[in-house]
FIPADREN-918693 format. One record per atom (N, C-alpha, C): x, y, z. Coordinates in steps of 0.2 Angstrom, whole numbers, plus 5000, padded with zeros to 4 digits. Example, Ala and Ser with C-alpha at 12.3 -4.5 7.8 and 13.67 -1.06 7.14 Angstrom:
506649725039
506249785039
506649845039
506449895035
506849955036
506450005039
This chain:
556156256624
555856316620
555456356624
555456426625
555056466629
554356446627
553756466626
553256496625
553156536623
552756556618
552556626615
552356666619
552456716618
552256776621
551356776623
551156796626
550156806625
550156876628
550356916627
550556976627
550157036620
549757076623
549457096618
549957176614
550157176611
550557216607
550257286608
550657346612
550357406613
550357456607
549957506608
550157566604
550657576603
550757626598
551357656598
551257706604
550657736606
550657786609
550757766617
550357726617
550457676626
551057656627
551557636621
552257616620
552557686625
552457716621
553057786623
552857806629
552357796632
551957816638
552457806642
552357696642
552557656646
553357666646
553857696642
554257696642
554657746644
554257816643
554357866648
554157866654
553757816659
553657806663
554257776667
554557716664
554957686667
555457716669
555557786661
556457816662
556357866669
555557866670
555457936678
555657886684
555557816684
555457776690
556057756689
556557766684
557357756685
557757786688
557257866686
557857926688
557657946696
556957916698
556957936704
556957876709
557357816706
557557766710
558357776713
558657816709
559157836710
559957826704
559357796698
559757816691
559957746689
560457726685
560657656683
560557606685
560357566682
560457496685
560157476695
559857546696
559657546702
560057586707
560657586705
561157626709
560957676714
560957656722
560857736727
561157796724
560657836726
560957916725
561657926729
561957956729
562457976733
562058026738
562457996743
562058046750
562558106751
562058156753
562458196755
562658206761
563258246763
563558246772
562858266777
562358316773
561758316779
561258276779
561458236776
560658156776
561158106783
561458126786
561858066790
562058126796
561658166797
561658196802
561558176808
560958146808
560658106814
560958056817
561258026812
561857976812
562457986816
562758046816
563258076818
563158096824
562758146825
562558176832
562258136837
562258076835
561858016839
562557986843
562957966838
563757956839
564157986845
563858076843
564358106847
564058116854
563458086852
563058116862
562858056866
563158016863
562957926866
563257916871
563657956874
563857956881
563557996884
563158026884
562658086887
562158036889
562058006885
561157956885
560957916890
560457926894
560357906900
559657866900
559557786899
560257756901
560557736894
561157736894
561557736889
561457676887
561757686877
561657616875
561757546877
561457496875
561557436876
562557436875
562857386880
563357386881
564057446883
563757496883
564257576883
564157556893
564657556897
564457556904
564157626909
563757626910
563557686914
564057716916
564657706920
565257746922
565857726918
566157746915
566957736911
567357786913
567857766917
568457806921
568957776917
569557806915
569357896915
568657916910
568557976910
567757976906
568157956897
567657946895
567857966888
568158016884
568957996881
569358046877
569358056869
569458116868
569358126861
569858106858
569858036852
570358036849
570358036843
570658066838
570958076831
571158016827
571058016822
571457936819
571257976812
571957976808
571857986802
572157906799
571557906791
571657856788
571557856783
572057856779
572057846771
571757806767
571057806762
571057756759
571257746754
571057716747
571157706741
570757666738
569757706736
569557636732
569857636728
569357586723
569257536716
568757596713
568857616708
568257646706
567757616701
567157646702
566657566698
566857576693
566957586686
567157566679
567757506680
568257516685
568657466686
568357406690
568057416695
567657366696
567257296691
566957376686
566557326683
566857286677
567457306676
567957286671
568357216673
568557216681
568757166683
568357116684
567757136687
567357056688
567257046680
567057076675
567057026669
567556986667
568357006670
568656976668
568756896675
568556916680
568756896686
568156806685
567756836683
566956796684
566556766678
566756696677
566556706672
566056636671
565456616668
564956586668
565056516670
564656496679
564956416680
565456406681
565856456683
566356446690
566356476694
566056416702
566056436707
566656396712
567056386711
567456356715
567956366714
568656336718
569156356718
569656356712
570156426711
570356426705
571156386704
571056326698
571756296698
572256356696
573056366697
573456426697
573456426690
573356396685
573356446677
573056486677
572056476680
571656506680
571756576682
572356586688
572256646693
572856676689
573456656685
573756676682
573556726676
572956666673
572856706668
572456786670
572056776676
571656836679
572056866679
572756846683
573356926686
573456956677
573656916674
573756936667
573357006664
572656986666
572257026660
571957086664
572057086670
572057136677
572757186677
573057176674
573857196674
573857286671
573257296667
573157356665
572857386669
572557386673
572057406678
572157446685
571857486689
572257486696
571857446701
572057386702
571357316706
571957286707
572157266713
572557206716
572357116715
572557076713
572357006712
571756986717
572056996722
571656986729
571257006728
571057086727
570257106726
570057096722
570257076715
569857056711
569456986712
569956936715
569756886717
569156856721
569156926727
568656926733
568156966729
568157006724
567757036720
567056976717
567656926715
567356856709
566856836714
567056836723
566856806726
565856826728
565956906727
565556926728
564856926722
565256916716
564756916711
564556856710
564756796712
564456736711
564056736719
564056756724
563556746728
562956756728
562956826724
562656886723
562156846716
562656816711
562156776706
561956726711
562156676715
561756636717
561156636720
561156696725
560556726728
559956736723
559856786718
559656806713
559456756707
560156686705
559556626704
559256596705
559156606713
558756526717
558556496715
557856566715
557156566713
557156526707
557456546703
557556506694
557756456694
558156436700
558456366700
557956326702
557556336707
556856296710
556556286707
556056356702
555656316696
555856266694
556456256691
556656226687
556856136689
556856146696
556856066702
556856026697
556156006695
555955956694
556355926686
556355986682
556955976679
557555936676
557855966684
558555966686
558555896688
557955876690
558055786695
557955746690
557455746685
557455706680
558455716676
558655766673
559155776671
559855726674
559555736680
560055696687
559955636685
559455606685
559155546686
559355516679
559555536675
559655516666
560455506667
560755536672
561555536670
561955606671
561655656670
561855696672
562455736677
562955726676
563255746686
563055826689
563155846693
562855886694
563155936695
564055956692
564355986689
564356016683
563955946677
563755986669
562956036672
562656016676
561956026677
562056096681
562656116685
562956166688
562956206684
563656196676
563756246671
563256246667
562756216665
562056226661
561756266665
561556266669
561256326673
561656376676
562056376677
562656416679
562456456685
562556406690
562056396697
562756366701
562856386709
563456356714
563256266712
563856236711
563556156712
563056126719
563156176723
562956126729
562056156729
561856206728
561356246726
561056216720
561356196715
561156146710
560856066714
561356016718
561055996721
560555996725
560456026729
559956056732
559256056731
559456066724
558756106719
558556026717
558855976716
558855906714
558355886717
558755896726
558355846731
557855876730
557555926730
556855976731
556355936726
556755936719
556355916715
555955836715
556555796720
556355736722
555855756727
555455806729
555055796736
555255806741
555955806742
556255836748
556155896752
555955896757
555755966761
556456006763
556456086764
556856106768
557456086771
556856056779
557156036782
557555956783
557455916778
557655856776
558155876772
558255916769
559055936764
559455946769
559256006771
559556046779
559955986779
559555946785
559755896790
560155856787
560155826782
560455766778
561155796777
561155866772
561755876769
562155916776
561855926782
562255966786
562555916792
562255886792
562455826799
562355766795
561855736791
562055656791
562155646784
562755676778
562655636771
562955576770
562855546775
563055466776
562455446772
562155466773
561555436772
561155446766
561455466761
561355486755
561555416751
561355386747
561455326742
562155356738
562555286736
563155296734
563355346730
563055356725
562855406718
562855476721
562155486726
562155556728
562655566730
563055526737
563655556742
564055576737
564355536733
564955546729
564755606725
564455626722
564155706719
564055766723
563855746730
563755786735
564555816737
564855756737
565555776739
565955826735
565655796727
566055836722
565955916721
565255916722
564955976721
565456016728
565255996737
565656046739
566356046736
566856006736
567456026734
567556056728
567156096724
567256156718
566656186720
566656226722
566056256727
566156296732
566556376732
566356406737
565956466740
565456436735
564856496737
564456486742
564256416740
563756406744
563756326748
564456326749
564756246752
564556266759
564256176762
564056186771
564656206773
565256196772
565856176777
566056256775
565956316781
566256396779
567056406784
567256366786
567756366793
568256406791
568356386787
569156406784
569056486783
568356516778
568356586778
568056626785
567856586791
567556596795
568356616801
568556566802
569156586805
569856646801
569856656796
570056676792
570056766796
569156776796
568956826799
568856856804
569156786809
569356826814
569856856816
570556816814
571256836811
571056906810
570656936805
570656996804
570657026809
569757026813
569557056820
570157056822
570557016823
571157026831
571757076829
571757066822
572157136817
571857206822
571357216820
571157266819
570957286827
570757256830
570857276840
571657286841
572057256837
572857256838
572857336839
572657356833
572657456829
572457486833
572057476835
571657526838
572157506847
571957466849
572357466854
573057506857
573457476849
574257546850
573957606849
573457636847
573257686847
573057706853
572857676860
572657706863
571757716866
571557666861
570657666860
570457636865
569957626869
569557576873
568857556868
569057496869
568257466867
568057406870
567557386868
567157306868
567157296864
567357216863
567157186859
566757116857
566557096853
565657056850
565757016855
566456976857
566056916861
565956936870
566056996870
566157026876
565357066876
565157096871
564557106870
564057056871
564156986868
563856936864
563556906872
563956886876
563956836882
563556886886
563656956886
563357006892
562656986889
562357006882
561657016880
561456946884
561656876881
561356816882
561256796888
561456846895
561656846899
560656876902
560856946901
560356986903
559556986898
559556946891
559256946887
558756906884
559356836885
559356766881
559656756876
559756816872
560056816867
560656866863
560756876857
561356906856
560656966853
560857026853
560657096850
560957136845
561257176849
561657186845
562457206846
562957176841
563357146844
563857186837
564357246836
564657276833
565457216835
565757216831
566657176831
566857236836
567057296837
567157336843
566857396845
566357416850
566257456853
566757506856
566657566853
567057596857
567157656861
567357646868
567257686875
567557736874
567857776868
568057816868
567857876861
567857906863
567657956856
568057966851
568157946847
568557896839
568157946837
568557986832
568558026825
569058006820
568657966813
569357946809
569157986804
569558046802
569458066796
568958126799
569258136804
568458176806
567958206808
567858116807
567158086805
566958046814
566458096817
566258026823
566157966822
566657896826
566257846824
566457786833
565557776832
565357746838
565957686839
565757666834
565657566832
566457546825
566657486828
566757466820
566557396817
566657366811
566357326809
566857286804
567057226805
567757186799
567257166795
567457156789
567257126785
567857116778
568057046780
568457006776
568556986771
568157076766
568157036759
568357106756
568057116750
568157166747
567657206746
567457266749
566657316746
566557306740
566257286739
566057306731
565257326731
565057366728
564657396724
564157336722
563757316724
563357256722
562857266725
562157236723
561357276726
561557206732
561757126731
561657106737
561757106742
562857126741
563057126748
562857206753
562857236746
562557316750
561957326753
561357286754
560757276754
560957246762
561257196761
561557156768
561857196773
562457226770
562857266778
562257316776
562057356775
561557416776
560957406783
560657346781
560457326786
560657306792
561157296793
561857276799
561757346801
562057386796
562457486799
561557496804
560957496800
560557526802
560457496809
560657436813
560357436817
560957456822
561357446820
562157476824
561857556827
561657586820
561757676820
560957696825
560557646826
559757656832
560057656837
560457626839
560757606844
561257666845
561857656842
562457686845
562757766840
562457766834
562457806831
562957786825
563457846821
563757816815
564457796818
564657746813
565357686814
565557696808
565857626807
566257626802
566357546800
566357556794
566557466790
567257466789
567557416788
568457426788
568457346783
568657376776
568657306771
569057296771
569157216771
570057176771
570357196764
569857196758
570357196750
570157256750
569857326754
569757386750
568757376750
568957446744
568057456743
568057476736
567457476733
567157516725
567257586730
567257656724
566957716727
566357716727
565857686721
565357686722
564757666727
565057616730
564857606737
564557656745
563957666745
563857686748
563257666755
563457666760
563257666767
562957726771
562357716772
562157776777
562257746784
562657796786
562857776794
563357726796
563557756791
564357716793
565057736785
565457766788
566057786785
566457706781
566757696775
567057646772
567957646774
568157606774
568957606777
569257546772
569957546772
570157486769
570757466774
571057416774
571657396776
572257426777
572257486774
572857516771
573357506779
573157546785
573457556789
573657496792
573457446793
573457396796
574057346795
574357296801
574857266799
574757186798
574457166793
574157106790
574757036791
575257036793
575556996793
575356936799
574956946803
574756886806
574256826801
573856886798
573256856790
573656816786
574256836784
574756826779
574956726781
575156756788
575356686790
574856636790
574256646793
573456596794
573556556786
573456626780
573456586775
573856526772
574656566775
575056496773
575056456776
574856456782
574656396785
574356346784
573656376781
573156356778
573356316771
573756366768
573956326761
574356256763
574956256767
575156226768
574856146772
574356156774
573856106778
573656086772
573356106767
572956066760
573556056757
């Protein structure tokens, strides 16, 4: 049971105060539920013109090479996109996401989604990689609550509990739930870390087999990311493939990666393909690009995340572009960087990874 309040009851008059206060600090946050204002095309000016003169820049950016023969050529690329707009966004993840399921879905489940999706303009696939984003996004934003709550969650454990019910009662990733266990046992950090990432041998019979159970219904926050990790690069090669029949020059990350570590120590900054060429998509000048093999969606966490990524891309080499695998929300917005989806792209090499992949499990 909570606690009562110890909150001293305001005026009416402090009431209204405080409440008009809030609806100014709403409307100059940028309006709903926190949502960015929509930028205008001249707040991303500097963005652009940094893009277009980045071969002028003396010495030029990290990785662009001081002579490129032939010089750089102007090239055109029109692309079609088609988002998601957010009321359908917001419509599918409630149908897509639903409390204490974070792992993979048995096929009635995905059946029943395509089912209640079937009204809507949202592809299975996005919806899906959608479900993916909103449970991260809950996991991030529960930690904290999951932590208080440790000591909890350990005695609960210690009664009986598996840490699958303890999962759906808090409605927290299962491995995140354990986690919060071992914490509550005393466990530091770096003792969880090292145990559950190199030795869960060494966890007592009860733990391992729960540890185990937990990642396998657990894709949010399970050690083992391989499968979606290679998955992602299948895309990257996609998309050097595109731009290559087009006629683009560029660099790419691990070509960036090894130069930096080289001259550095370390990696800096490191775009999926630079390009030695001046690439207009839509337009629009764009230095850089950037794969990302999910679905944009409109959410404060993942947006929060690539915006930081764009920001240090656009100091550097000016505005690029993001390129979604399942598409974007419209609502979605990036300063310094243009959204793109798959449309043009010839995805059949991704097609096959997966079936290969299915057919391995």
């Amino acid at each position: 049971m909570e606690p009562p309040s110890l909150e001293v009851p305001l005026s009416d008059e402090k009431s209204g105060k405080r409440r008009r206060g809030r609806r100014r600090r709403r409307r100059d946050s940028g309006g709903r539920n926190g949502a960015p204002k929509k930028q205008s095309p001249a707040s991303d000016t500097e963005a652009v013109e940094r893009a277009i003169n980045r071969f002028n820049q003396n010495p030029p950016p990290m990785g662009v090479p001081a002579e490129i023969d032939p010089p750089p050529e102007r090239i055109d690329v029109s692309w079609k996109t088609k988002a998601v707009s957010k009321d359908v966004q917001r419509k599918a993840g409630d149908i897509a996401c639903i409390p204490g399921e974070f792992g993979f879905l048995p096929e009635d489940r995905v059946q029943e989604i395509a089912d209640k999706l079937y009204h809507l303009p949202i592809t299975l696939e996005q919806a899906l990689s959608l479900r993916s984003a909103l449970n991260q996004e809950k996991s991030v934003y529960s930690h904290s609550r999951l932590m208080r709550r440790a000591n909890e969650l350990s005695r609960r454990y210690n009664s009986g509990e598996s840490v699958i019910a303890l999962s759906k009662r808090f409605d927290a990733p299962p491995v995140n739930t354990f986690r919060a266990i071992l914490t509550g046992r005393g466990w530091s950090k770096n003792r969880i870390k090292e145990t559950l990432n190199k030795q869960p041998h060494r966890l007592n019979k009860r733990d391992r087999e729960q540890f185990e159970l937990a990642e396998s219904v657990d894709r949010v926050s399970s050690v083992d990311q391989s499968d979606t990790q290679s998955a992602a690069e299948v895309f990257e090669d996609i998309l050097c493939d595109y731009f290559e029949s087009l006629g683009v020059r560029f660099r790419r990350q691990e070509e960036l990666l090894a130069e930096q570590k080289d001259s550095e120590g370390r990696a800096i900054i490191t775009p999926d393909l630079l390009f030695l060429d001046d690439v207009r998509i839509n337009g629009a000048p764009c230095a850089w690009i950037d794969a990302k093999h999910f679905f944009g969606a409109d959410l404060k966490f993942p947006r929060k995340k690539t915006q930081k990524q764009v920001d240090r891309y656009v100091a550097e080499y000016g505005q690029g572009g993001i390129v979604y695998r399942h598409g974007f929300c419209d609502g979605l917005r990036l300063k310094g960087a243009i959204q793109l989806d798959a449309s043009p792209l010839d995805l059949t090499p991704l097609d096959d990874f997966h079936e290969k992949a299915r057919n391995a499990s």
